[in-house]
Residue, then its C-alpha position, 0 to 999 in steps of 0.5 A: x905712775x901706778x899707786x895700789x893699796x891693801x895689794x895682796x901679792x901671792x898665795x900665801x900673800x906674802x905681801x900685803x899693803x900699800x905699794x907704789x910703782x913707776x913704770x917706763x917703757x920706751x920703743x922704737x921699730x925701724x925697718x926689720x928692727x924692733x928695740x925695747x928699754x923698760x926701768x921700775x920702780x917698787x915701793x912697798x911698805x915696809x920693805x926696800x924700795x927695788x929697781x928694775x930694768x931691761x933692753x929688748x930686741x928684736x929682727x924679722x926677716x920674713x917670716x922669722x922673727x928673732x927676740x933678744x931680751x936682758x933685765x936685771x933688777x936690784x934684788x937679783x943675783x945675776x941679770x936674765x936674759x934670754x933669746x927666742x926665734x918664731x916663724x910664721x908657718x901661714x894660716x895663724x900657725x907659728x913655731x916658736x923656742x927659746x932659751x933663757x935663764x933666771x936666777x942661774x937656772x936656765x929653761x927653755x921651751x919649744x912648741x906651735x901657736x895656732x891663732x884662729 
């Protein structure tokens, strides 16, 4: 449970008040298998109270890892999801894409991660 007060949010804020929040998030890993749910909930002042909630996934397989992810919310007009895949190249180098979308947009993004 997380309690904020005289909480800017944005530039321009456009929200400024007291706002507080329930945050609960279970995981569970076995084996190759990694699984994720999460559910919040935001009141703040002078506004709907939302709710959101999402499942994650994942499998590794090597040095590949595959992640799944869906969340909704209940201001949204469709729920988000995506997929990504990473693999572990050695010496703290990693290639990672993915795809996703938000809101009906979809994006995706692909590159290397160095580690040092």
């Amino acid at each position: 449970y997380e309690e904020n007060n005289d909480v800017s949010l944005g530039t321009p804020a456009f929200f400024a008040g007291d706002m507080s929040s329930t945050w609960l998030n279970l995981g569970y890993s076995f084996g190759a298998f990694g699984v994720d749910a999460f559910y919040v909930n935001m009141d703040p002042d002078g506004f709907d109270t939302e709710e959101g909630y999402g499942l994650a996934g994942s499998y590794t397989a090597g040095d590949l890892t595959v992640t799944a992810i869906w969340a909704d919310n209940s201001t949204a007009d469709d729920a988000a999801y995506g997929i990504d895949a990473a693999y572990d190249l050695g010496s703290g180098l990693v290639v990672k894409g993915g795809v996703g979308s938000v809101n009906d947009k979809t994006a995706a993004d692909f590159g290397v991660i160095m580690s040092f």
